[in-house]
N, C-alpha and C positions, 0 to 999 in steps of 0.2 A: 249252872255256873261251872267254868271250866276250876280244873285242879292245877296247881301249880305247877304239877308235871306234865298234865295236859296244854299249859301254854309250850312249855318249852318243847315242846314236841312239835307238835304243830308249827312251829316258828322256824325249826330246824328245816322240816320238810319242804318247805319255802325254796332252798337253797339248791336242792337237785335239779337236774336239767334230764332229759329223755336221751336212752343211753348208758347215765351212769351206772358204774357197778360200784354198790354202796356196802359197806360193813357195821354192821350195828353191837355195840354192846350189850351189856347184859343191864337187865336192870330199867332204866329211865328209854335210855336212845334206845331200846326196842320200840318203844310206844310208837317212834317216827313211820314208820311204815304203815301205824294206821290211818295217818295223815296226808300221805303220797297220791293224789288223784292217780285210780290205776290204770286210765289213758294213757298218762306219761310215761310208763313205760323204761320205769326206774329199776335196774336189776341188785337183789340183795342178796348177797355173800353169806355164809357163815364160814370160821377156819376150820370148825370139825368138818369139813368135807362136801358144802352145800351150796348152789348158787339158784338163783330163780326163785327166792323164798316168798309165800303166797302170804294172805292174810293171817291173823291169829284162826286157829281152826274152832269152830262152835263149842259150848260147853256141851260135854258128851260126847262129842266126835274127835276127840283127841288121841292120835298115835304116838304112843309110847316109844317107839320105836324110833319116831321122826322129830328132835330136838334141834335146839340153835346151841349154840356153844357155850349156852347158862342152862343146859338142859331145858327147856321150857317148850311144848310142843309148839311145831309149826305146821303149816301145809307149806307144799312145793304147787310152783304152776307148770302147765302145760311146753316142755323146754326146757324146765329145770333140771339140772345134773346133780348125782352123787359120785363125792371121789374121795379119795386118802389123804391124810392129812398133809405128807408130802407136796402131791397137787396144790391144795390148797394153800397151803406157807409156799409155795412156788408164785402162786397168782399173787399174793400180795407180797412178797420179798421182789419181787418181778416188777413193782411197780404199778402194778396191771387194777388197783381199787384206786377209785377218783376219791372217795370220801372216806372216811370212818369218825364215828360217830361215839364218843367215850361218854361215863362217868368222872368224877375227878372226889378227891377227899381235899385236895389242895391244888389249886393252878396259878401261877404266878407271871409277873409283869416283863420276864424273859425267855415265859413261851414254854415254860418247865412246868413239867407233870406229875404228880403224886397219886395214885389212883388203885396203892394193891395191897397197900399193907401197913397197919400200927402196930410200930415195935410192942410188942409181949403180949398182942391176942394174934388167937390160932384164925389166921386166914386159907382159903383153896390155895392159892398163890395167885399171878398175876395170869393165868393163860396166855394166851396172842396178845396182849396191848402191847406186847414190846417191840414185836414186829410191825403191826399196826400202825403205831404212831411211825416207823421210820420207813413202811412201806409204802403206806398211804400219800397222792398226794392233796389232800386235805385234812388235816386233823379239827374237827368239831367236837368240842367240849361241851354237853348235856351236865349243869349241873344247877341245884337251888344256889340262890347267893350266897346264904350262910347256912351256916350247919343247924343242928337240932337244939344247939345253946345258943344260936344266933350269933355266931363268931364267923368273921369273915371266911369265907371258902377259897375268896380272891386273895393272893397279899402281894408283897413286894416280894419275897422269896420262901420257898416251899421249905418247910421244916421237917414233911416228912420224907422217908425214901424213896428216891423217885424212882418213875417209870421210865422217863424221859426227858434229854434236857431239850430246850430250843424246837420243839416239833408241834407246837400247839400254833395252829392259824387264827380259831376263832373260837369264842365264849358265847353262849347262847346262858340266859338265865333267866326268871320271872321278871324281871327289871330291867335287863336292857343286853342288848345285842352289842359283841365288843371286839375289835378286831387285834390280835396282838401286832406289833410294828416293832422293827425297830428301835422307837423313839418311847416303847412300851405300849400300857394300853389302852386304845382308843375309840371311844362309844360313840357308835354309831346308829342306834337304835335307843330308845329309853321306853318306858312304862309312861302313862300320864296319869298312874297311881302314885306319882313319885316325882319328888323336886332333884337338883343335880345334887344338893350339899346333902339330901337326906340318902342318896346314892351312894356318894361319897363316904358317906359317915359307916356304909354299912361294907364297905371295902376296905383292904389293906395292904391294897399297893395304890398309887399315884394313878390318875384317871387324867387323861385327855378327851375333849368333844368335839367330835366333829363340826364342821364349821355348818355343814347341811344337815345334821342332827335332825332322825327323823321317830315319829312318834312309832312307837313298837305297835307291830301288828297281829 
């Protein structure tokens, strides 16, 4: 049986087309890449300085030397480049990443980002998500729906210090695929573990449904 991280990975992965140059964060939306049929021909970024990122590399065969920007070993493929972080914040201030793929501690119904820090514990800081969400253009949000007390992760508006206002596209979670609007936010996808009010109940902003509401896959 898949794990709940494993859905929303997988789900995410859907979303790429051949071509894209994709940025993944640390944490959950790495897992996306193990998802990606490697036909397609989907190119992965890291901002420490790496693009053409391969598979997670075997236990044992891991280079120390060769990380993603959460530290965590990667392979490179055949075409893949190393360069300076300059470069790198060049390519995505530049415009030049189709996707990026975050965590979130809180995302909300105006497309606002919370995702690096609670006021009075000691975090790394935020690295690139700030560039990320304003360079990118797709922001995809990897997150469970609620937290580890079961308190909404969605709400009506982020209470903690954000990343980013207004740059969040789209919500991917165990539950349902969500796209932000406008008009706020709008499920387009659902779970068939799951009714819309028992959806609803686990949310804390205002949910609209698509009129084609389709079962999550």
């Amino acid at each position: 049986m898949n794990t709940i991280k494993e859905i929303i990975a997988k789900r995410i992965a859907k979303e790429f087309k051949p071509g894209n140059l994709v940025n993944l964060g640390i944490g959950l939306p790495t897992m996306v890449a193990d998802y990606v049929p490697k036909d397609e021909d989907v190119i992965f970024q890291s901002e420490n300085g790496l693009v053409g990122l391969g598979p997670k590399p075997e236990e044992g065969k891991e280079d120390q030397d060769l990380t993603n920007a959460g530290a965590m070993p990667v392979t490179i493929l055949p075409g893949g480049a190393f360069f300076d972080s300059a470069t790198s914040f060049g390519i995505i201030r530049g415009g030049h990443v189709d996707f990026t793929v975050l965590g979130a501690l809180q995302v909300d119904g105006l497309g606002n980002l919370a995702n690096w820090t609670i006021p009075g514990k000691l975090v790394p800081g935020m690295g690139g998500a700030m560039d990320l969400v304003t360079g990118a253009k797709e922001v995809i949000i990897a997150t469970t729906h609620t937290d580890k007390h079961g308190n909404p992760k969605i709400l009506k508006e982020c209470t903690l210090p954000l990343t980013a206002k207004g740059q969040v596209n789209m919500i991917v979670t165990e539950l349902a695929v969500m796209e932000v609007t406008k008009e706020g936010i709008l499920v387009t996808e659902m779970s068939p573990s799951i009714t819309r009010e028992e959806l609803i109940s686990k949310t804390g902003a205002e949910l609209t449904f698509a009129s084609d509401l389709k079962e999550y896959l």
